[in-house]
N, C-alpha and C positions, 0 to 999 in steps of 0.2 A: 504494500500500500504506500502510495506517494504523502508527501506533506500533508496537513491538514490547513484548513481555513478553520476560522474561531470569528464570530461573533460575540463581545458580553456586551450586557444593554444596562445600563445605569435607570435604574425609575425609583420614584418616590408617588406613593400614593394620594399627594395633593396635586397632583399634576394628573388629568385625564389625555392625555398623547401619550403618558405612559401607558396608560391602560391598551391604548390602541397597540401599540408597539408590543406591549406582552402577549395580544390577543393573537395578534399576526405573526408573531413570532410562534409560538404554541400550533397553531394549525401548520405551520409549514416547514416545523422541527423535524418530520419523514422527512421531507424533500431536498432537506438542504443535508443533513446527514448523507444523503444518497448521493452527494456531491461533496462528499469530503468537510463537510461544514458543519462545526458543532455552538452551540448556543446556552451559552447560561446567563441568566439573571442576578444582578444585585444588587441591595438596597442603596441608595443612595438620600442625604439630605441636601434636599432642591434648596432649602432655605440657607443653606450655606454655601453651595452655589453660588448663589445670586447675591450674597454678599460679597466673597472671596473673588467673584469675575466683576461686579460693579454692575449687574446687571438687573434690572429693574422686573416684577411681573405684570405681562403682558394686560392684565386687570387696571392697570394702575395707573394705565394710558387711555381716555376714554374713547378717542377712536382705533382703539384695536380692540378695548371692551366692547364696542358695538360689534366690530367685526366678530372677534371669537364666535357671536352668539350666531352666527351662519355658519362660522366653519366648522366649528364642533357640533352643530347636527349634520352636516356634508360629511366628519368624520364616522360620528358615530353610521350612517348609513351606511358606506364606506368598508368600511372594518368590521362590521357586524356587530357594534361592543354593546347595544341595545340601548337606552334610553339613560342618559345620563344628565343631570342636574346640580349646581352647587349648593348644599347647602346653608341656609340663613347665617352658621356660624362657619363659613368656610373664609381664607383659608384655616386649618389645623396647624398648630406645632408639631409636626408628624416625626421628632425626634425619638420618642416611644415606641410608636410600630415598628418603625423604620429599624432600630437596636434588635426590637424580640425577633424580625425578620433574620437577622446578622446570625442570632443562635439559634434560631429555629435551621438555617440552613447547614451551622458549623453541628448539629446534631441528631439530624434527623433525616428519613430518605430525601432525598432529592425533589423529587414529585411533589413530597406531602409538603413541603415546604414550597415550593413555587405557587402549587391550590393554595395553601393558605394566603400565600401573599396577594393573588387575584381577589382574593377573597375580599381583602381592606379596601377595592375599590366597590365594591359592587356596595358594602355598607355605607360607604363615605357618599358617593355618587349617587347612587339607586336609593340605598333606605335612610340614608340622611342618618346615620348612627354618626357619634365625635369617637373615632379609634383613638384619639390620641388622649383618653381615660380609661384608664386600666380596668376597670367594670365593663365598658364596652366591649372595649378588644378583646377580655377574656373572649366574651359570649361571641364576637368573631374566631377566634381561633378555636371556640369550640366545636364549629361544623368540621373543622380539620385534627383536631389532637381530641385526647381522653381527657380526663379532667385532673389529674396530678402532672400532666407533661402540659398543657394549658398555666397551671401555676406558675411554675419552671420557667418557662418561657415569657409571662408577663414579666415574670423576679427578676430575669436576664435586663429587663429593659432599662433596670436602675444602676446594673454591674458596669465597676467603670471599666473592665475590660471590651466592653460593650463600646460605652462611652467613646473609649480610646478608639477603638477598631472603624466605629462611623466615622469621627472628625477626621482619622487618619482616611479611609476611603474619600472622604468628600474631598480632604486637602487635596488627593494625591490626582483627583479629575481635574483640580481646580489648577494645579499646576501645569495640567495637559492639552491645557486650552478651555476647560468644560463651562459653557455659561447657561444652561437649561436641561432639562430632563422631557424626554430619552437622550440620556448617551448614550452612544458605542462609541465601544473602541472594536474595530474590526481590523482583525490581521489574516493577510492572504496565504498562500501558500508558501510563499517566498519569505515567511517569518515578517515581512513588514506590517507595523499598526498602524493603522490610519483612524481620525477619529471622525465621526457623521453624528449628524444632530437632528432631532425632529422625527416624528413617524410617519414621513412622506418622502424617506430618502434610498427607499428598501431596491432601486433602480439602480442607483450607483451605488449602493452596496455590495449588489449580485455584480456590475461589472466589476469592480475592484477584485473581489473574489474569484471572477472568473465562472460565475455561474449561470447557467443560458437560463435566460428566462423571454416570455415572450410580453413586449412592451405593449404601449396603451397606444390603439389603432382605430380611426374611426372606418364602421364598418357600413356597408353601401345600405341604402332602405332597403325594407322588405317588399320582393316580388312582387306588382298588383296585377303581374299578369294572367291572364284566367284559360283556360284548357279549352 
């Protein structure tokens, strides 16, 4: 077997393009395997991000608040992510989830840890729960863990190993150019990393990668010709 491609994607569940990005990525985790291109997920804090790049959220411009409110239903159509909404108290200090994500992945399968972390959108987004109160989030990570590894995993979120290990991950995007969530960092076959931003960039991703895919083509009307 030749080289491998790697995809990782940086999200933070106050950010819904992440959601997109996780959603798209998961459905087309076969495919891209099947091309040598493997894909993992990790938590990252958008909100320190966007302090350590000086970059401002998109909310907090009011003509791009206007806009958002088209693109992100174009998205969610888009990416299939189903019907998403901010809630009254959004954004969240999503530094909590975002930690118990950290050890829920440094200890538990792979999978069950990725479901779970979908999971904090569809609360946050969809049923308008605040994940970033450890009463909440129990009762999200309860659809995914038993109830003594649910404890565990909240408890993780105060550990300053914890602590250490997100600001360390935030710093080290921050230092790699990162100013928004989804990041990748996507490295080719040739060992080189290149970083892409946004969940509408998955076109020069696959070319960088080296992976055929077929692009967006307008296709001729339907036949009205009759027999």
């Amino acid at each position: 077997m030749g080289k491998q491609g790697r995809i990782d994607v940086y999200l933070d569940c106050n950010s819904p393009w992440s959601f997109h990005a996780y959603n798209y990525l998961r459905r087309n985790r076969q495919a891209l395997a099947e091309h040598g291109v493997t894909v993992e997920c990790h938590p990252v804090f958008l909100g320190g991000i966007n302090v350590g790049s000086g970059n401002k959220p998109p909310w907090t411009l009011p003509a791009k608040a206007k806009y958002g409110g088209y693109d992100g239903k174009r998205a969610q159509k888009y990416f299939n992510s189903g019907e998403l909404s901010p809630p009254p108290f959004f954004p969240i200090m999503s530094l909590l989830p975002m930690r118990c994500m950290l050890y829920a992945k440094e200890h538990y399968p792979y999978q069950q840890y990725e479901d779970a972390f979908g999971e904090l959108w569809i609360f946050l987004w969809k049923e308008h729960k605040d994940v970033s109160k450890p009463e909440v989030l129990a009762e999200c990570l309860s659809r995914h863990f038993k109830p003594q590894d649910v404890e565990k995993i909240v408890s993780a979120g105060t550990d300053t190993k914890y602590k250490k290990m997100l600001t360390d991950q935030t710093d080290l995007l921050v230092q790699k150019g990162a100013f928004g969530a989804p990041w990748f960092l996507v490295t080719n076959k040739e060992g080189v990393e290149e970083p892409f931003f946004g969940s509408d960039r998955f076109h020069f991703m696959f070319q960088y990668l080296g992976v055929p895919f077929q692009d967006i083509q307008i296709l001729p009307p339907p036949s009205t010709a009759k027999l």
